[in-house]
C-alpha positions as CSV (number, residue, x, y, z in Angstrom):
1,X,5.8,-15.1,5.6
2,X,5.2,-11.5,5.0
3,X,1.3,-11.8,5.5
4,X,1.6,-14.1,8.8
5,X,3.8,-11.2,10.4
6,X,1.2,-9.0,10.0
7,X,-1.4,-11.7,11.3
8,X,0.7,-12.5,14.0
9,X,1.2,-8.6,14.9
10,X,-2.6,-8.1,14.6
11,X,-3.2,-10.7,17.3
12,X,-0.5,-9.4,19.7
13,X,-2.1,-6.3,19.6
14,X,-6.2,-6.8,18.9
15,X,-8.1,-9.1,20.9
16,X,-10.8,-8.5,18.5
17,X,-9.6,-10.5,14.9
18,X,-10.9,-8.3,11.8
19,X,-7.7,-8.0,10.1
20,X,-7.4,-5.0,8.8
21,X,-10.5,-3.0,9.7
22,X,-11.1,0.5,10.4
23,X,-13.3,2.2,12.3
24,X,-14.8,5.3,9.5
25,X,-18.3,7.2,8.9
26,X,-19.3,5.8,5.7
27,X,-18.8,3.2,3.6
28,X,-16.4,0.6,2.9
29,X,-15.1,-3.0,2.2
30,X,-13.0,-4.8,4.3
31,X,-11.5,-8.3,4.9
32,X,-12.3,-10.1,8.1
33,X,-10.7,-12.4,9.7
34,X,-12.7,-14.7,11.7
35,X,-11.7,-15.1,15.9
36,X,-13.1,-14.6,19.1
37,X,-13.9,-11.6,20.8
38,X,-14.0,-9.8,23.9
39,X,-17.0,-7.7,23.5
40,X,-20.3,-8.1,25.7
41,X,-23.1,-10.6,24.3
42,X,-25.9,-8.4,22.9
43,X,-29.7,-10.1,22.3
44,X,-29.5,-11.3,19.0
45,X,-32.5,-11.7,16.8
46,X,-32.4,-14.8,14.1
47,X,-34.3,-13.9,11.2
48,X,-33.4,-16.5,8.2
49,X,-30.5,-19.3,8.0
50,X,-27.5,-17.5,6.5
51,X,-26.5,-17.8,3.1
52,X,-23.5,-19.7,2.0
53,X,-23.2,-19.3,-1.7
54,X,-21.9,-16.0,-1.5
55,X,-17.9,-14.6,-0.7
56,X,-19.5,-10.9,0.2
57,X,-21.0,-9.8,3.6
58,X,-23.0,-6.8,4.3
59,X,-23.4,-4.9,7.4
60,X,-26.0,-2.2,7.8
61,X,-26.1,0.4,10.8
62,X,-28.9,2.1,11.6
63,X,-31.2,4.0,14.1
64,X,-34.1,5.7,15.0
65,X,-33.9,7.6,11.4
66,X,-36.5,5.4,9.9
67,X,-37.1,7.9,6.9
68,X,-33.4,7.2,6.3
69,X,-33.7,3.5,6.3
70,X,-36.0,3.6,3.7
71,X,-34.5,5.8,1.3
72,X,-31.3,3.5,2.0
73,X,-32.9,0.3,1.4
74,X,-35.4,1.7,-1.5
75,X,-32.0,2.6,-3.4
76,X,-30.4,-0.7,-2.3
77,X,-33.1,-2.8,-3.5
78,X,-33.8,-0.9,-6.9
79,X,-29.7,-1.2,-8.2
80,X,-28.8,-4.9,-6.4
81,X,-31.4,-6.6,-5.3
82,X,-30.3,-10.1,-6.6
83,X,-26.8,-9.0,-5.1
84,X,-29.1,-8.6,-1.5
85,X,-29.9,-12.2,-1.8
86,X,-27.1,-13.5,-2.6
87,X,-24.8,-12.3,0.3
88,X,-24.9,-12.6,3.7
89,X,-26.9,-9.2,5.2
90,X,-26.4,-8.4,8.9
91,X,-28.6,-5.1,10.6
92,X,-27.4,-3.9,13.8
93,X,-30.5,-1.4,15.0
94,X,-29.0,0.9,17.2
95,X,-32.4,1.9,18.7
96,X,-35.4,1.0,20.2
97,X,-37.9,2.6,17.3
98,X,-40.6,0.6,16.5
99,X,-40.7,2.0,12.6
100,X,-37.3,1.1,12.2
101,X,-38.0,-2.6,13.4
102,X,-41.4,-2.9,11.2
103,X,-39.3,-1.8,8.1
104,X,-36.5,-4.3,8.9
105,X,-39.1,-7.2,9.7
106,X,-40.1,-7.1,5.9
107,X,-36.6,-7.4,4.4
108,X,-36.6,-11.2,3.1
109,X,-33.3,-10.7,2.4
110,X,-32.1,-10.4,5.4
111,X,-30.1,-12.9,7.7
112,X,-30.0,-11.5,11.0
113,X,-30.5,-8.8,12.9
114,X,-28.7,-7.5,15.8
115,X,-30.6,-5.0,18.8
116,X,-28.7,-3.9,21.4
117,X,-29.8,-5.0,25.3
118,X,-30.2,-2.0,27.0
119,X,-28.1,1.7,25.9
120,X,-27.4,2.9,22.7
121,X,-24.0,1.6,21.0
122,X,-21.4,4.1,20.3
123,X,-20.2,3.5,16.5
124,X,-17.1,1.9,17.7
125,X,-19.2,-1.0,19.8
126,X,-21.5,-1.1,16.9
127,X,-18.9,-1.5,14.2
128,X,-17.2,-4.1,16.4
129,X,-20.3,-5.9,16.8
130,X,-21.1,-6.1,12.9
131,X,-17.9,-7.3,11.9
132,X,-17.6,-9.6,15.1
133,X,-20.9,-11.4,13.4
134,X,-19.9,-11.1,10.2
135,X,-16.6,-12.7,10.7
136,X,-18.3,-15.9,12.2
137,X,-19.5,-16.4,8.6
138,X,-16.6,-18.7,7.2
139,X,-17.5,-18.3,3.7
140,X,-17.6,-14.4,3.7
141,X,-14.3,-13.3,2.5
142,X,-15.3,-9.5,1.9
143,X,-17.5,-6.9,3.6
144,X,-19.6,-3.9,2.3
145,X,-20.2,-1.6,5.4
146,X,-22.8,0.7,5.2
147,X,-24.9,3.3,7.2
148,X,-28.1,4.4,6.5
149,X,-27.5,7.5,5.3
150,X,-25.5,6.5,2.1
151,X,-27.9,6.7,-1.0
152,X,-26.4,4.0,-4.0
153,X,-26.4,5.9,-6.7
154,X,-26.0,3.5,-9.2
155,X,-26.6,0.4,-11.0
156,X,-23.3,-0.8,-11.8
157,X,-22.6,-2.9,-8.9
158,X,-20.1,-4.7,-11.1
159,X,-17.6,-2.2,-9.0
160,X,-18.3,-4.0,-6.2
161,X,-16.9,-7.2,-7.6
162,X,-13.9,-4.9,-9.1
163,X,-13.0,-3.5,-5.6
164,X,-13.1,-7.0,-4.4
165,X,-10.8,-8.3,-7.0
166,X,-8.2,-5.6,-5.6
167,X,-8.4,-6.7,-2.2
168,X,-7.7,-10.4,-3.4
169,X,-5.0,-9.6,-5.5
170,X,-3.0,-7.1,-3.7
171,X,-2.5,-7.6,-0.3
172,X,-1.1,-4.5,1.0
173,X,-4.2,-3.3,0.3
174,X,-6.7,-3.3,3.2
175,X,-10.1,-1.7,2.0
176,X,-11.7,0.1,-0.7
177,X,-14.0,3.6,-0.3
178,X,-16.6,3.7,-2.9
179,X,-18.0,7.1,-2.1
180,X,-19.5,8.9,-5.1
181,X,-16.7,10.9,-6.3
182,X,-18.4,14.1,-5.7
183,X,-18.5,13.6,-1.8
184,X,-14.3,13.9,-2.4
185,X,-11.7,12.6,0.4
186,X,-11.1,14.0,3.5
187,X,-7.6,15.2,3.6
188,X,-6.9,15.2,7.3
189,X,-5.4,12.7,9.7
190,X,-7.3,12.8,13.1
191,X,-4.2,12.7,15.5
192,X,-1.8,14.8,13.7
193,X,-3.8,16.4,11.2
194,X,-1.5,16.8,8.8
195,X,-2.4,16.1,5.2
196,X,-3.0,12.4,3.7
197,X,-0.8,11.5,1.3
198,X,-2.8,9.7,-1.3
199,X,-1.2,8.8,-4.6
200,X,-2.9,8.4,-7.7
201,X,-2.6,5.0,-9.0
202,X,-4.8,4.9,-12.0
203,X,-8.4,4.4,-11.6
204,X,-7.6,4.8,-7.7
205,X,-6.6,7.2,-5.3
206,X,-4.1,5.7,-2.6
207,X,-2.8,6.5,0.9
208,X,-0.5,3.7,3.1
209,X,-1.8,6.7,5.9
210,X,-4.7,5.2,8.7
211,X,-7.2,6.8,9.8
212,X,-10.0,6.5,12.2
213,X,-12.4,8.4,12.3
214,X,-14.2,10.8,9.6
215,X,-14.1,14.2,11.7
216,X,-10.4,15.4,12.4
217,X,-12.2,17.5,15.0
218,X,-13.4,14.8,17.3
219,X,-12.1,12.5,19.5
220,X,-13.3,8.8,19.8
221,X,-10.6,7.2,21.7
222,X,-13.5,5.1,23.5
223,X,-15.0,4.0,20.2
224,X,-11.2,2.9,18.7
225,X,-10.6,1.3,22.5
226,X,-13.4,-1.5,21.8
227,X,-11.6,-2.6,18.4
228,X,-7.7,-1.4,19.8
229,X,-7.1,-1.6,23.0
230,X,-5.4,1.6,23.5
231,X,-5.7,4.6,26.4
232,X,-5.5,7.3,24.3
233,X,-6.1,8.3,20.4
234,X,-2.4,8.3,19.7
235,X,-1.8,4.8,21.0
236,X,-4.2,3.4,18.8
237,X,-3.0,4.8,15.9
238,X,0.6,3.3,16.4
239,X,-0.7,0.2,16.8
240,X,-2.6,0.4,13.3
241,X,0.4,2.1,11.6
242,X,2.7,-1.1,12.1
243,X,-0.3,-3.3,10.1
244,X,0.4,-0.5,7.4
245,X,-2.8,-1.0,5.9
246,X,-3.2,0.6,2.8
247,X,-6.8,2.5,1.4
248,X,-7.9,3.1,-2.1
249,X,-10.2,5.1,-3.3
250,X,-12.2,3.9,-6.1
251,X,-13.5,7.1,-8.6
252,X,-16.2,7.4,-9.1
253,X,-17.8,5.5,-6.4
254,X,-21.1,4.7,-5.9
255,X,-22.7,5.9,-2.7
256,X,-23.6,9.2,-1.8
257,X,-23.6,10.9,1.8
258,X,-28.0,11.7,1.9
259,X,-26.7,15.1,4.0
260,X,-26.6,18.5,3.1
261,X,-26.5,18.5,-0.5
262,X,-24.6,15.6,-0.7
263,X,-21.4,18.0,0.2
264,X,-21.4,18.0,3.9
265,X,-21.6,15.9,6.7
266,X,-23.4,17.0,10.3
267,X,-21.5,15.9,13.3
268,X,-21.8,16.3,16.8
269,X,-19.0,18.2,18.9
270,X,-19.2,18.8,22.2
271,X,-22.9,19.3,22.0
272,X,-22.7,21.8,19.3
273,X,-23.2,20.8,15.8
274,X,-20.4,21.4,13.2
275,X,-19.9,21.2,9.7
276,X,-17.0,19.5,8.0
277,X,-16.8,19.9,4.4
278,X,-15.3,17.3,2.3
279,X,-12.4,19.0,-0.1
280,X,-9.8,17.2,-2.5
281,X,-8.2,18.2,-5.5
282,X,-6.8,14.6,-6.3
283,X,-9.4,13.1,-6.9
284,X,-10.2,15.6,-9.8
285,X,-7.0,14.1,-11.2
286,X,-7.9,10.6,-11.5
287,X,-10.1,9.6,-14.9
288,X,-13.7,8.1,-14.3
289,X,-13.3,4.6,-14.1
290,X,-14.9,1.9,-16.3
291,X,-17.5,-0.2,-14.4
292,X,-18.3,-2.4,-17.6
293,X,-14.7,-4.5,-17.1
294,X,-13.5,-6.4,-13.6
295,X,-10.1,-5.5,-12.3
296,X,-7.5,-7.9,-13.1
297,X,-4.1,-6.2,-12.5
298,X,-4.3,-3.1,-9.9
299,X,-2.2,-0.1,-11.5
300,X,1.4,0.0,-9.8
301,X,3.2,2.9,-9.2
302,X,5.9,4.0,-12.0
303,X,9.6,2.9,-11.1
304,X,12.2,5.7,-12.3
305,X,15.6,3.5,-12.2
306,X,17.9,5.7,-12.1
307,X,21.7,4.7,-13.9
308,X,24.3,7.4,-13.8
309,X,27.2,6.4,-15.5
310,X,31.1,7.6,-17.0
311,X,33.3,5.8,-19.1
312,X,31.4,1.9,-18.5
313,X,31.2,1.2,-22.0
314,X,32.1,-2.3,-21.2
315,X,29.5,-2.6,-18.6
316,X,26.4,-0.4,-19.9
317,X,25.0,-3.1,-22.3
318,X,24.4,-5.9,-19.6
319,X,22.7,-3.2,-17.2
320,X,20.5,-2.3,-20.0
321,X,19.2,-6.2,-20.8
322,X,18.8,-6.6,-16.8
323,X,16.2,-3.5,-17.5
324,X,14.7,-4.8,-20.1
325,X,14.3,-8.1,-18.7
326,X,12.5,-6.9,-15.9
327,X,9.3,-8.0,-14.9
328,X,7.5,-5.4,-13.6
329,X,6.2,-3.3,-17.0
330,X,5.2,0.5,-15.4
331,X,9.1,1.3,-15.1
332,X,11.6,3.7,-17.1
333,X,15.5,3.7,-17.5
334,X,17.1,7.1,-16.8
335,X,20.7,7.2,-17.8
336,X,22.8,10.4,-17.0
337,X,26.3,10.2,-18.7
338,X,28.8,12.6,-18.0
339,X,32.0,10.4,-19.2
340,X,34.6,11.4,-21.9
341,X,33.3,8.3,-23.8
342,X,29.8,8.7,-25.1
343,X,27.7,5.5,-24.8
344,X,24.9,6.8,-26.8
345,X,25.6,4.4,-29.4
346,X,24.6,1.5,-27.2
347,X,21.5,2.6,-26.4
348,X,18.5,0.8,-27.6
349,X,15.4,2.0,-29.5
350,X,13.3,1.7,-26.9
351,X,10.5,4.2,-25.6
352,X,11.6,3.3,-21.7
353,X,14.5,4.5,-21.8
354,X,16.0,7.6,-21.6
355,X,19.6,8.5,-22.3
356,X,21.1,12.2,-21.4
357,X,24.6,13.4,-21.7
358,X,26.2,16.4,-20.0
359,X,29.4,17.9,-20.8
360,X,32.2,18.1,-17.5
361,X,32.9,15.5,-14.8
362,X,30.1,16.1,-11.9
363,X,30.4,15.0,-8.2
364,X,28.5,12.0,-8.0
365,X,25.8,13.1,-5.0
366,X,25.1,16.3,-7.8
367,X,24.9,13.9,-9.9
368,X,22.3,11.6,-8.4
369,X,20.5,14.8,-7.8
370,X,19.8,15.4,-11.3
371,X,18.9,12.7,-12.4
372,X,16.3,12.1,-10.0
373,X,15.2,15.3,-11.4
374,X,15.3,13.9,-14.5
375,X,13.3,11.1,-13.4
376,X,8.9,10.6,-14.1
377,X,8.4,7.7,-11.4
378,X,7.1,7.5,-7.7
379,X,9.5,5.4,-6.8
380,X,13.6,5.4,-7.7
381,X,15.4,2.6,-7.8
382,X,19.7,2.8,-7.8
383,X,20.5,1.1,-11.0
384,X,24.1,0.7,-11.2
385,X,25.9,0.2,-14.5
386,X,28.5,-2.0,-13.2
387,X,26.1,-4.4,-11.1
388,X,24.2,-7.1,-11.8
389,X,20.2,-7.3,-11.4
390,X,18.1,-10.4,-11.5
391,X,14.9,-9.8,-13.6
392,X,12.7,-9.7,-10.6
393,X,14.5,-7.3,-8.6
394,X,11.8,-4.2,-9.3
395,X,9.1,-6.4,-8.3
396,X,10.4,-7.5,-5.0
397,X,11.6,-4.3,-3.9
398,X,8.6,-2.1,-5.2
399,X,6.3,-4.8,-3.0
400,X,8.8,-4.4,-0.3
401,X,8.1,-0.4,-0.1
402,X,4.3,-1.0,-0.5
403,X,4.2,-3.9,2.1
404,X,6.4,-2.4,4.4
405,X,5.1,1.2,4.2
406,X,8.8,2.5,4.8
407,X,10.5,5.3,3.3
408,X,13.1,3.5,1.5
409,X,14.0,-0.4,0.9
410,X,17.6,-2.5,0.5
411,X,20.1,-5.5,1.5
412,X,22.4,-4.8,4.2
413,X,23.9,-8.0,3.3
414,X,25.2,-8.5,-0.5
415,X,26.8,-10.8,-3.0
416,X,30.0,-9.4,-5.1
417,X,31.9,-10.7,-7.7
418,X,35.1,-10.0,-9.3
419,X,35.2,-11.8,-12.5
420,X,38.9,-11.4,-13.6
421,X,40.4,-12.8,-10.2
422,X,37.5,-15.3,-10.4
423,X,36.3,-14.6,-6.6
424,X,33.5,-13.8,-4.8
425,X,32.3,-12.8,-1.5
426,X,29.7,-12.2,0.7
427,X,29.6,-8.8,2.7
428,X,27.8,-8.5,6.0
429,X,27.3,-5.2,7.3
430,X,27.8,-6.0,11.2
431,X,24.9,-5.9,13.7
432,X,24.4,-3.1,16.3
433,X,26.1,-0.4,13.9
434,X,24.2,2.5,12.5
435,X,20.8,1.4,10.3
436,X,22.8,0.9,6.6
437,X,21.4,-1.1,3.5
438,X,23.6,-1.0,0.5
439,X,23.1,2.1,-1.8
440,X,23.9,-0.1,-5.3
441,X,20.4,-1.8,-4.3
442,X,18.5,1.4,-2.8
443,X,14.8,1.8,-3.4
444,X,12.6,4.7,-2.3
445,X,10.2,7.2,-2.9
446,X,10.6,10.2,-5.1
447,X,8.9,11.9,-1.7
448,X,12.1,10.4,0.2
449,X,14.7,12.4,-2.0
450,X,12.4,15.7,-2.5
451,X,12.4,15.6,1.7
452,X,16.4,15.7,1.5
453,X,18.1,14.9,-1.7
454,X,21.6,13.3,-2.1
455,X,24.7,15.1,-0.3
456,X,26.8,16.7,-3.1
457,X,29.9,15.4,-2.2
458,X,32.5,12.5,-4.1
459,X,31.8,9.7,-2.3
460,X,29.6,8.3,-0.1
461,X,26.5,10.1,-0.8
462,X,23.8,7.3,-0.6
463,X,25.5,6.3,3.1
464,X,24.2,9.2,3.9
465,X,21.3,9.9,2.5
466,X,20.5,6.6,4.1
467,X,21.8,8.2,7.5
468,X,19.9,11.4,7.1
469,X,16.5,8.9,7.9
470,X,15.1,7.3,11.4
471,X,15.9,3.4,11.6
472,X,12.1,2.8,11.1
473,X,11.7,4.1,8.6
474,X,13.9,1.9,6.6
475,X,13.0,-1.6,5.4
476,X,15.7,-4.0,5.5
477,X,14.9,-6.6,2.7
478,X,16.0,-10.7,4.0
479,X,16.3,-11.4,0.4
480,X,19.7,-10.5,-1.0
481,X,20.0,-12.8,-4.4
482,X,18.5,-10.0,-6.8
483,X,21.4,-8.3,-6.8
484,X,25.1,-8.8,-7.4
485,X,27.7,-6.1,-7.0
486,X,30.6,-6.7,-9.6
487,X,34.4,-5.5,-8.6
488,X,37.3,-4.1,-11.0
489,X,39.7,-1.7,-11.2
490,X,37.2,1.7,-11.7
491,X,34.6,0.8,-9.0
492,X,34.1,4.3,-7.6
493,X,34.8,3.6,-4.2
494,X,37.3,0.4,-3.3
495,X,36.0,-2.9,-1.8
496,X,38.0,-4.1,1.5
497,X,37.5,-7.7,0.5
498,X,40.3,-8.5,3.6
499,X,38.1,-6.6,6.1
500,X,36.2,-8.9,8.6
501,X,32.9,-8.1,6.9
502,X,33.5,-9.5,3.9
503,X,33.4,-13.4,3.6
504,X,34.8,-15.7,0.7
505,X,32.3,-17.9,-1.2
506,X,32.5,-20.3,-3.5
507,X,32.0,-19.2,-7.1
508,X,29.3,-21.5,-8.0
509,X,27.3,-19.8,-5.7
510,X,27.4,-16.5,-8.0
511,X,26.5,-19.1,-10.7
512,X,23.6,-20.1,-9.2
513,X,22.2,-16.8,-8.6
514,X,23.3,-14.7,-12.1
515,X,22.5,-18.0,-14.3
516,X,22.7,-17.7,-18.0
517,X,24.7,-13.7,-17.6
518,X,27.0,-15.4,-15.2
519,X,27.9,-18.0,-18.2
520,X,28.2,-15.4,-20.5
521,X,30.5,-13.5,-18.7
522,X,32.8,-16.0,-18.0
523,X,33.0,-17.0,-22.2
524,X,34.1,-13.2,-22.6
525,X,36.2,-13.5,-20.4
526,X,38.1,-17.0,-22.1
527,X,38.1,-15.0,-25.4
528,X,39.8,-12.0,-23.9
């Protein structure tokens, strides 16, 4: 359901159907979606009958830089030639140069290539153009974009198959850079120009952040307009911003900028020509990657769950299995215990989590504060000691922050149950009131709390640290079975079970959703 939103947004906004493209100097892999589009006819020149055994395209712009082309395609043919001939290749020749065409008209490999009818194609038209054709191929499930001014610098094109195994597996995920890692990443957004945000996950750099173009410095409304309809730079980024399209950056890559020493790109800029170095530290930080193996599982970010606790003795153990049960594996358990009755003794051998006592009662926004400083993980997740959590839960909600590209994730509409009067409701946080999701199943970025940690007050604290962000950028989750908030008599805030929010439901319902720790609670109870 997820995925057909963002189809369905994409086609609201883009008469031209690439889902998920965009418009960069340079090289990368995208997924098309095949449609229509609104873009003139150009003359198009059949060369072979395309080639259907293969999933990848490749698109290949180029000009009158016919010394270029050759060093391109010499590099090209010498690494993956049999991976030439087994995809389906599309030229667009931005030019009228006769070398250019000659050097084209021998490639075999080849399957069609596209010349423009009169003027010159900005990069926008002829990006649009490439991926317009491309896309009519049904087979062709990913695209390598190039330019003829990126050198392959090696033969291990076995990352190509790795970055598309990423893109099949994780969908939030909308293309790949495989520039050498000594070209770096620009760190600039074109409309704001503020710094990218991009996370290392592993063998991957990775931003949720889009951007457009490769030059912060120049302004290519017109080129974005022909993909995004859009009268100005800004507009076109908003549009793209609600696809949240994530970008990883695969280190090292494989293709190399053939520009100033490989460090620098030359751009034009209001007729004078400017240099825009290419400068990251991150990438420094993530380990070279091994070609020799595909990608089977791409590297999530590490979930802190964070569980402060005081005199739950009773409770602790079953908030402990729920961890341990969990699905998702890159996670740790951070409990902060500042009760008069040490639980330490029920705390498991076990390397994920992490058990710290503190002498003195502390306010409970201080104490989410600390241990969030405690905390190793991207992302934080509220781990209550008195609630229940389904084994999934960290899965759904860390795809949830991924997908949704939000600052922070939760129900506004939850299950509890109070197992010694044997009831159960359901509460409904009422419509048209202030953006709320229930702090007991929060989920966020440690980026979210550094921006503006917890309130230090008694009560109330994760209301509003939810309050202290915009509406959008919260992510209301539909799915409100993974977690079940239990009542009794040391809850730290009362539950208003009369109020007009909350709504009786039949136990069984509870069953359903808590299973086998549902049934087990219930025994204890009998023996009690």
């Amino acid at each position: 359901a997820h995925e057909q939103q963002i189809l369905n947004l994409w086609h609201d906004h883009f008469p031209v159907e690439v889902k998920k493209e965009t418009i960069d100097k340079g090289l990368f892999i995208i997924t098309p979606q095949a449609g229509a589009s609104n873009i003139r006819k150009k003359n198009v020149i059949s060369k072979h009958a395309p080639k259907t055994n293969g999933q990848l395209g490749i698109t290949l712009l180029t000009g009158c830089r016919p010394n270029l082309l050759q060093q391109t395609l010499h590099a090209l043919e010498a690494h993956m030639l049999p991976l030439l001939h087994s995809s389906y290749v599309v030229v667009l020749l931005n030019s009228d140069d006769t070398n250019s065409k000659a050097i084209i008209d021998k490639l075999t490999y080849v399957d069609k290539c596209i010349m423009p009818s009169k003027s010159l194609l900005s990069i926008g038209k002829a990006t649009s153009l490439l991926m317009q054709e491309i896309s009519s191929n049904k087979i062709v499930r990913y695209v390598l974009h190039l330019e003829d001014d990126w050198l392959l610098q090696s033969n291990k094109t076995q990352t190509i198959e790795n970055a598309c195994t990423l893109l099949a597996e994780q969908k939030n995920i909308g293309q790949v850079r495989l520039r050498l890692s000594a070209e770096k990443v620009l760190p600039y957004h074109m409309v704001t120009r503020k710094p990218i945000v991009w996370e290392p996950q592993g063998e991957f750099l990775h931003t949720t952040s889009a951007h457009f173009t490769f030059n912060p410095h120049l302004i290519r409304c017109s080129d974005i307009a022909h993909i995004y309809p859009c009268e100005t730079e800004k507009e076109a980024q908003q549009h793209f911003l609600e696809l949240r399209s994530a970008t990883a950056q695969h280190t090292p890559g494989l293709f190399k900028h053939n520009g100033e020493n490989g460090q620098s790109l030359r751009m034009r800029e209001n007729g004078r020509q400017s240099q825009v170095l290419l400068q990251s530290t991150m990438v420094d930080q993530i380990k070279e990657y091994g070609n020799s193996r595909p990608i089977t599982t791409f590297s999530k970010p590490k979930v802190s769950c964070l569980m402060p606790t005081a005199n739950r003795r009773d409770f602790v153990p079953l908030a402990i299995r729920n961890f341990q049960a969990q699905t998702y594996k890159n996670l740790e358990l951070i409990i902060l215990d500042d009760g008069r009755d040490s639980v330490a003794d029920l705390i498991p051998d076990d390397p994920c989590i992490h058990y710290h006592r503190v002498q003195g009662k502390m306010q409970i926004g201080k104490k989410r504060n600390r241990i969030c400083e405690l905390a190793n993980g991207e992302i934080f997740i509220h781990w209550d000691d008195d609630d229940w959590h389904r084994r999934d839960r960290i899965k759904l909600q860390v795809d949830a922050l991924l997908y949704s590209g939000k600052a922070l994730c939760g129900i506004a509409t939850m299950y509890f149950w109070d197992q010694q009067a044997r009831k159960a409701w359901q509460y409904v946080y009422p419509a048209g009131r202030r953006h709320w999701v229930a702090g007991g199943s929060l989920c966020y970025w440690r980026k979210t709390w550094e921006h503006t940690p917890f309130p230090e007050i008694r009560f109330g604290e994760d209301t509003r640290f939810v309050w202290n962000r915009n509406a959008c950028d919260i992510h209301v989750m539909q799915d409100n079975t993974f977690y079940v908030g239990r009542i009794h008599d040391h809850n730290t805030c009362k539950k208003m079970t009369n109020s007009r929010y909350w709504h009786p439901v039949d136990l069984k319902r509870i069953q359903e959703i808590m299973d086998s720790d549902f049934k087990e609670k219930i025994e204890n109870t009998a023996k009690c």
